[in-house]
Structures are given as C-alpha cells and as structure tokens.
N, C-alpha and C positions, 0 to 999 in steps of 0.2 A: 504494500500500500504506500502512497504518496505522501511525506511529511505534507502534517497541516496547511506552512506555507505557501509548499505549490500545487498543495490546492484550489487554495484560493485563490492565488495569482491564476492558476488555470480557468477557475469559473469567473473572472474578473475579464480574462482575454477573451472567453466566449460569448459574456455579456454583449461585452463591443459586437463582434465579431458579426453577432446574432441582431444586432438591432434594425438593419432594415429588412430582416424576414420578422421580425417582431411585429412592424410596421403595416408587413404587408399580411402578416395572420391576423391583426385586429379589422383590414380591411374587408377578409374574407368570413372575417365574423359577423361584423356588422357593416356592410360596404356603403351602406345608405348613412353612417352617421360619421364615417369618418374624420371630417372634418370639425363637424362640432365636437367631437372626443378629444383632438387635438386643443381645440380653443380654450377647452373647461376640462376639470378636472374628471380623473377616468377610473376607472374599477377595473383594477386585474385582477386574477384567481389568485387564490393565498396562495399556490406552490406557482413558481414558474415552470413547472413541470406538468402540467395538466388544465384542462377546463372543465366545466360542471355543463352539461344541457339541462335545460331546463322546458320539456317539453310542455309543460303545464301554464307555461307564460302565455298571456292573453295580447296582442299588439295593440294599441290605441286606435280610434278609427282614424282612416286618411296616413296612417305612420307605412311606413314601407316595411315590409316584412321580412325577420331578419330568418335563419338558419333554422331559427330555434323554434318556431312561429310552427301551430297545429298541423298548416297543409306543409311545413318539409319532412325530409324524411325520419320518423322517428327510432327509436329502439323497443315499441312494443315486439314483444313475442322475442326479442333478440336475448343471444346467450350471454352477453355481455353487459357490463355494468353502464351506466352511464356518465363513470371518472373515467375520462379518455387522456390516456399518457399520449401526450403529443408529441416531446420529444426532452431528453435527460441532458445535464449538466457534471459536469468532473467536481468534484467535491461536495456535489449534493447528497442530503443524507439519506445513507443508505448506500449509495452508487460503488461497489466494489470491482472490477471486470478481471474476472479470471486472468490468468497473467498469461500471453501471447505473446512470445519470443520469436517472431518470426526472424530464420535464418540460423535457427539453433538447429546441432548435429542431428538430434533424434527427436522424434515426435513426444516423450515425455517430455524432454525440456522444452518445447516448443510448446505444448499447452494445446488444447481442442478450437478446433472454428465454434466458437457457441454467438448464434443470431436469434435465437429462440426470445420472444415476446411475452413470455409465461411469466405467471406472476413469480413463480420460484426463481427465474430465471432473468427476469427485464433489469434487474441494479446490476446482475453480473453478466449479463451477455459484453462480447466484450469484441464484439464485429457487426456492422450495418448489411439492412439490406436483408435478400429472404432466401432462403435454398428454391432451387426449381430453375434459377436462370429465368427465360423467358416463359416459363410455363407456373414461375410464383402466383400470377394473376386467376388464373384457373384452379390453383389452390385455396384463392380466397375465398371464389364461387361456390366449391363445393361445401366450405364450411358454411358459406352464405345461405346457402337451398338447403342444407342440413344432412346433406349426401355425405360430409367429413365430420366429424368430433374436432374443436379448437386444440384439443389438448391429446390428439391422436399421436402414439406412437409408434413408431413401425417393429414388427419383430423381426430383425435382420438374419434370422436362423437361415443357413446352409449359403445364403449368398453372396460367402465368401469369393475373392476373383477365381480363377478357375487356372491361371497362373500367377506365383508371387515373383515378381517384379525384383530381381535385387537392388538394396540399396544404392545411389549414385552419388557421388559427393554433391554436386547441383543440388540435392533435396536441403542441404544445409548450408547453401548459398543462396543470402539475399539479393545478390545480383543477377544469380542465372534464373531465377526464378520468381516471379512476382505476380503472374494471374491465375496462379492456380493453387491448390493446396496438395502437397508432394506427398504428404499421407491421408489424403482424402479416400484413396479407395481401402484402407484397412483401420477404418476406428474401430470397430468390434476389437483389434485384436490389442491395438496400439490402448483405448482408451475404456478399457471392460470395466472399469473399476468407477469412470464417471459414470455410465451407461447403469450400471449397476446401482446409482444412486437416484439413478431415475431425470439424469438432463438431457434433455434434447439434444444431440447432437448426430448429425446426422452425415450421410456421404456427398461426396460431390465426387465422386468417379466411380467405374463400377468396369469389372473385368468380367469378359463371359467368351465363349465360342460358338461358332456357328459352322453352317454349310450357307453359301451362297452360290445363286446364279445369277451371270449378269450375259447378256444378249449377244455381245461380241466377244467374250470365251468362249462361249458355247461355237461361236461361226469359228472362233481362231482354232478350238480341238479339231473341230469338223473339217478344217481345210488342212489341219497335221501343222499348226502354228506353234502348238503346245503340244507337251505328250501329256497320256493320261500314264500320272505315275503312281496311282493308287494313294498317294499318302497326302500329297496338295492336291491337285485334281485328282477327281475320286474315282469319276469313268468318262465315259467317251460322250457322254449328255453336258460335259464340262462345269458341272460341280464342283467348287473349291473351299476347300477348309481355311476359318480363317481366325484369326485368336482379335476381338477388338475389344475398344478402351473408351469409353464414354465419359469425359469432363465436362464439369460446370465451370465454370471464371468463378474465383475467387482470387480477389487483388488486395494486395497488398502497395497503400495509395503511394508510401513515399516513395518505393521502385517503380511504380506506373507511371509517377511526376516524372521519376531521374531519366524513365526510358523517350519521354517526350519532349525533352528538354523545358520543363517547367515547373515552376515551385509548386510544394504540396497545397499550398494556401490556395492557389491558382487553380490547380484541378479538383478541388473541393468545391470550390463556389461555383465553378463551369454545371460539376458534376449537381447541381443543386439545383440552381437556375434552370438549368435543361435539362432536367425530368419534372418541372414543374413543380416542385419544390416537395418532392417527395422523400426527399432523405432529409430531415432538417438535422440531424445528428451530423452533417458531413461537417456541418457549421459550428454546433453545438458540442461536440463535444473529438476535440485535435485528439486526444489520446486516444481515442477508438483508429488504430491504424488500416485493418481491414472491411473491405467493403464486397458483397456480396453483389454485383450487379444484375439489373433486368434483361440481359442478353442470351441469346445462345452460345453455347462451347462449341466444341468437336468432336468430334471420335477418330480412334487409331485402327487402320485396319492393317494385322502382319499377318504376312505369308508366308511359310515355315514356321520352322519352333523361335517362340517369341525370345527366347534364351541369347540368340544370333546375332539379335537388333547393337547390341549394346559389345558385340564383340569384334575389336577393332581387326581382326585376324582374316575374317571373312568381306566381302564384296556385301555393300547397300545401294541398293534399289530406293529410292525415293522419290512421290510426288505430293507435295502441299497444296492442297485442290478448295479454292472457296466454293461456298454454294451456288449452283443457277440451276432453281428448282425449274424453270423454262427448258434446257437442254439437257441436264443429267435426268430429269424426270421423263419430260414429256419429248424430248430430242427437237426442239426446235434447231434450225438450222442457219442462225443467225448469228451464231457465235463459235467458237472451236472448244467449248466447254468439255459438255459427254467424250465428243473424240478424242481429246488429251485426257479425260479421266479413261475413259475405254483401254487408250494405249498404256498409263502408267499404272493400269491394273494389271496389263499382261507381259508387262516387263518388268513387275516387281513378283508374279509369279515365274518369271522365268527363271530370276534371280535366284529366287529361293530354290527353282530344282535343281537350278547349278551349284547347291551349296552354300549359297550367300541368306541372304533375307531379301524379302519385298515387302516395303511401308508405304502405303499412302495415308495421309491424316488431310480428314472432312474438316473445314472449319465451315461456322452457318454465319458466314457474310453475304447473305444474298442480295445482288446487284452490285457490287462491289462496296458492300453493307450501307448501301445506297437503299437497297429493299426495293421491293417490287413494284409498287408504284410509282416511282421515279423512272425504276427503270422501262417497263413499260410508255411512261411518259415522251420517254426519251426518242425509244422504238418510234413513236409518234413523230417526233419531231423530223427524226432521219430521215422516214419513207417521205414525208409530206417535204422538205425541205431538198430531195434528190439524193439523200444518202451514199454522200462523197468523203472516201478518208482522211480528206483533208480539215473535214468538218468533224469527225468522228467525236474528240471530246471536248466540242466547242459546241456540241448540244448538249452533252454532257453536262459541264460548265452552266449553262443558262440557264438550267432549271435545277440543277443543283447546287451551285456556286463552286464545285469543287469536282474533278475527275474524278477521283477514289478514295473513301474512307477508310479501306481497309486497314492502310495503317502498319505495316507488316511489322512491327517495334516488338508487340506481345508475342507474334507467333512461333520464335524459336524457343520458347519455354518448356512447351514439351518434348523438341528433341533432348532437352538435357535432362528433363526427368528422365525418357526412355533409355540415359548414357551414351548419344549418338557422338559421337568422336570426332567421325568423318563420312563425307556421304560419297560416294565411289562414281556414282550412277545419278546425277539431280535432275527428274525427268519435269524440265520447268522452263520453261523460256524468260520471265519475271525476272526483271533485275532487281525490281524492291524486294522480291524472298532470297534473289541470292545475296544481295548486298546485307540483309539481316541477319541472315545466318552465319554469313561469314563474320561478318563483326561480330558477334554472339562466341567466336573462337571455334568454329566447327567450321573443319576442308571441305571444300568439294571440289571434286579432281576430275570430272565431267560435268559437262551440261547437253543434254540431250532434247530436240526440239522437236514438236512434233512433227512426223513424217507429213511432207506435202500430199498423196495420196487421201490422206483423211480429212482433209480442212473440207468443210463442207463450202460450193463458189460462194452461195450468202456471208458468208462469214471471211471475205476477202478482207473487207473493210475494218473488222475489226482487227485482225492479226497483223494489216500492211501498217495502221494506224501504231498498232504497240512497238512491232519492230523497227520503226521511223521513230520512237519515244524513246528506244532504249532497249526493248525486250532483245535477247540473244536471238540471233540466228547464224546458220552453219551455210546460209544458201543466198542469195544476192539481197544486198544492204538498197530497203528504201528509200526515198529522194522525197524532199519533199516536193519535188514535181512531180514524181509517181504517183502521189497520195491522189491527185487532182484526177487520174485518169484510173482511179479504180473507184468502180460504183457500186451499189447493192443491188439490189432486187426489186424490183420500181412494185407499185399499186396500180397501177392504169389498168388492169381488169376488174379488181374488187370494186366492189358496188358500197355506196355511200361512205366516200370518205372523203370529200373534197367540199362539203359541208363546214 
C-alpha cells in the first residue's frame, strides 16, 4: 500500500486531472440547468465516488426533464442497487488494488488481471475496462435480459490449453510485451489459490486444437500441391490439423504510450474522450496501469507440433494476416486479401512437413481497422470516382482522414510471447509489419510476395497502389505514372448507382 502522502498527492492530481469530465458528468446529469448550477451554488453527492437516483423525484411543471424524471429509464425490476459507482479515486477509503507488477519474471510476482466490478472486488480491482474484448457489450445484454447472473462464475474444469507453451523470457519483459497478458491462458494453474477465494479473474487466451478445411488446400492436395502426410494433412479431402491460440488485448498503458511515441497522460485522455467517456478511471485514477480494451485480439494458427515455433534450429513459415471479412469470408475480388491468406496457409503447411513450422496469426482489424463501413464507403467512392491507383488512398484519406489505422507498433507482441527468434520465411509484402518486427529485434531473412498468378485483375489497384507506397516486391517496381494507367473494374452495367 501507498504511504498516506502519496496518497493524497495522488487523489489531489486526479482531482485536477478529473475536473472537466466532472464538468461534463454534471452536464449529463442535469444538461438543462447547467448553467445556472454554475452561477449559484450546487449539490454534489457526499462520496465523489458515486451518485444517488432518485427515481421518485416529481419535475416542476414547464422544468425540462432531467435523467432522473418518471419517463427515463428506471431501475424497477433491476438486480442492482440504485448507489451507482461511477468511477474511484487513489487514496479513497477503502481503495486497495491488488498489486500488479507488470514485467515481473513469473506470474506470482506479477499479480492476476482483476477488472471484476463486484462489490468484493471494485476497491481492489486493480485494471480498467471489461474481459470479452469487443464482445464485453453483449455481456452486458445478457445480464440485462436476465439470460446471465451479474455475479456469474465460470467453472474452468478441463479447459486447460491442450499445449503448454514454455516459458519465454519476453513474458517478463515490459518492453516486448504490452497488449497482452503472457499468462492469461493458464490462471487456473498460475493463480488456484485466488480463484479458490472466490475472485473473478478470468482468461484472456485460450489454447485448443482442431481439424480444418479451407477451399484452396483442398484444390492444392487435389492438384498434388501438398502431400497428404497423414499427421498435418490428414487425407486427400485436405484436412489439416492445427494447434490455435485465441487473445484478448490487455494493455498495459505506459508501454502502449512508449510504443506510440507519446506520454501516458496523452493516451489516457485520447483513450477517454474517444470512447465517449466510458473509462472515467483512465482519468481518475494514474495508478491503475492496465486497461482492458473494447476491441478485438487475434488468434494463432500453427502447423506442426507447436513445440517448433519457438525453436531457433528449424525453418519458420510466417504470415500476419489483418481481417477482411469481405475476401477471407465471402472472396470478394477486390483486394488480394483471401489469396495471400490462401497462399501463407499452404506455405506455412508446407513448412511444417519439411520439418520446420507454419504460423499464420489473425488479427481482427477489419478495413484496415478502419471497419466496415468506411470501408465499404470507400469501395463507393473508387467505382463512382473511376477507380484509378493513383487515387487509391486519396479516397481512402477523404473519408477517413487517415490510410490505415492499423498501427502495426502492438502486433509483434505475440511473436515474443510464442519465443519467435527469427522468421526464415515472412510471407508478407507490408513494410509497416516488417519494419515492426524487425525493430521489435526479431530477423527475417526472407520476404516472400504473393505469386502474380493469384492476384485476382480487380484487385490490381490495390496491390500497384501499396507497392508504389513501399510494400516489397521481387517483380517490377511501380511509377507513379503506372499508378495513373491501372484501373479497377468500372459499374456501367449495375443498375442504380449513378443516383
């Protein structure tokens, strides 16, 4: 625990810190009177830590109707009290947080992720934010419709990973590692003794194995691309056995600042303002260092025995694949997405039957975590505006303000939990993933581009467009007068679009 002092110097710094979302929580209290609350004296709740509702208030006639007022929404029927913790303070009493060493060698000294809101648990939770990733909100729902229990536990019996992963020095390095938690997929075993006391603390990875099929193994067995060698491909229907790895992000904020180049202060308030001021603790309270975000993670998919990954002796196969649920789903043919996932799936099995490994790792940026809507927006602009390379992320740009959010800063994280050394094989054309990786201190001693044969013609525009930005290629280097004379795939048959 923190001497008295800086204590209080802490809840003195948060006060500041904290006063124009103070500002702007009394506005959303009572938005109609703000001004005159300001002019004349005003009534806050006795804890700065909470508000009272008081559904039973009558409003004046002609007064504007505040939150609290019959017709908003109430907490009849609800499992919850109507003392709503808005959000806690460092030195406030009570407030202990478990002690989280993030960067320490082993997971005891490092301490559990506990984000858990329970009352046993809200003075020591001692991380923001919700487990689920992008799928917290759908959590809520179900406690909402009554489909969940608030205070549901999971019994994690038998779903142990199905391989244990050996230690990597990375798990206890705060530099290699900062959005994820390096023993998230083994608390059962790491932390039985909290669990056993009854605190929420829950996974954020999870290890399993499957059989997969995907459409172009099956064509590449069938043409004798691949052999069926019984043990990775399983027969001649092109079947493959595959060991995968399911994270959530968990970040840890001061290495998320240092990898962006900006102070913690800075991506706290970003991180506040733009989710709508849904984390007020990012503000409130500086010694909570990690934060649980609203996004999605990834998954790891290896080919061979997962043992191999992390063994500097043998040949690695890798591709870093963002989402586009457009082409890896449904194969639109507008981008060379599926085709370069298609190909660094069958070259990271090939790797592995040659005795090496084969890793591709999902991350769920979809649109170039632009999201769908933009991107599709986007789609729009191209066809309608003549969809010329030259223009490629100058539509982009206009309705984004920005080409790509992806960002690639976070995503060598989990090669250094997997203990990736060196990459032998980097099946990726992307110079922001190689440039991150390699700065992250991990070789790569190839770069392998997708074969011309697969580039679907729709999808000229985007690939001439990247390798004119920078993307590797092994095959003739772009102009940007080339850019001018490669087109996409015009509209002038589809019916109503020129509307």
């Amino acid at each position: 625990m923190q001497p008295a002092s800086q204590r209080t110097q802490n809840s003195i710094l948060a006060l500041f810190s904290f006063f124009p979302s103070l500002i702007s929580l009394l506005f959303l209290l009572h938005p109609f009177h703000l001004p005159a609350c300001l002019s004349k004296s005003c009534f806050f709740p006795a804890s700065p830590s909470s508000i009272m509702l008081d559904t039973s208030a009558k409003p004046t006639e002609g007064e504007p109707q505040s939150p609290t007022s019959p017709t908003s929404p109430t907490l009849s029927g609800s499992r919850y009290s109507k003392h709503i913790v808005l959000t806690t303070y460092p030195g406030q009493s009570g407030i202990d947080p478990i002690p989280l060493e993030w960067g320490a060698p082993d997971a005891k000294s490092r301490g559990p992720v506990v984000v858990s809101r329970s009352s046993v648990l809200l003075k020591r939770r001692n991380a923001m934010g919700a487990h689920g990733g992008s799928y917290s909100i759908y959590n809520a729902l179900a406690i909402a419709s009554g489909e969940l229990e608030p205070d549901f536990r999971p019994d994690l019996s038998n779903s142990q990973p199905t391989f244990n992963f050996p230690w990597q020095p990375a798990w206890g390095d705060k530099t290699k590692i900062v959005s994820m938690d390096p023993w998230g997929h083994d608390i059962v075993n790491q932390f039985r003794d909290e669990l056993d006391k009854g605190w929420d603390i829950r996974p954020t990875m999870a290890v399993t194995r499957a059989n997969m099929n995907f459409a172009e193994i099956s064509e590449a067995v069938k043409e004798g691309k691949l052999e069926v060698d019984g043990s990775i491909v399983v027969d001649a229907s092109g079947e493959v056995r595959v060991t995968k790895v399911a994270v959530e992000p968990v970040w840890y904020l001061p290495g998320v600042a240092e990898r962006f180049g900006v102070d913690e202060g800075t991506l706290r308030r970003t991180l506040f303002e733009h989710t709508g001021g849904s984390y007020p603790e990012l503000i409130t309270r500086p010694d909570l260092k990690v934060f649980l975000p609203p996004i999605g993670g990834l998954t790891v998919y290896i080919f061979g025995p997962p043992e191999r990954v992390s063994d500097e002796n043998v040949k690695l196969a890798l591709r870093i694949h963002d989402e586009c649920n457009g082409s890896d789903v449904f194969q639109s043919d507008i981008c060379t997405c599926r085709p370069y996932l298609a190909f660094g799936i069958r070259e990271a099995i090939r790797e592995a039957q040659n005795g090496g490994s084969g890793v591709v790792i999902y991350f769920r940026k979809e649109g170039r975590a632009l999201g769908e809507v933009i991107k599709y927006l986007v789609y729009n602009a191209r066809k309608r505006g003549g969809d010329t390379a030259d223009k490629y992320f100058t539509r982009t740009e206009n309705i984004a303000g920005v080409r790509d959010m992806r960002f690639q800063a976070l995503m060598p994280d989990i090669l250094h939990w997997l203990g990736i050394k060196k990459i032998d094989r980097m099946l990726s054309m992307s110079n922001m993933k190689h440039d991150a990786i390699v700065e992250s201190g991990i070789k790569i001693l190839e770069r392998i581009p997708i074969p011309e044969e697969m580039i679907p013609t729709d999808s000229r525009v985007e690939i001439d467009a990247k390798i004119n930005a920078g993307y590797f290629t092994t095959g003739k280097q772009i102009t940007t007068e080339d850019l001018t004379a490669v087109r996409g795939r015009g509209w002038e048959k589809w019916e109503d679009i020129t509307h």
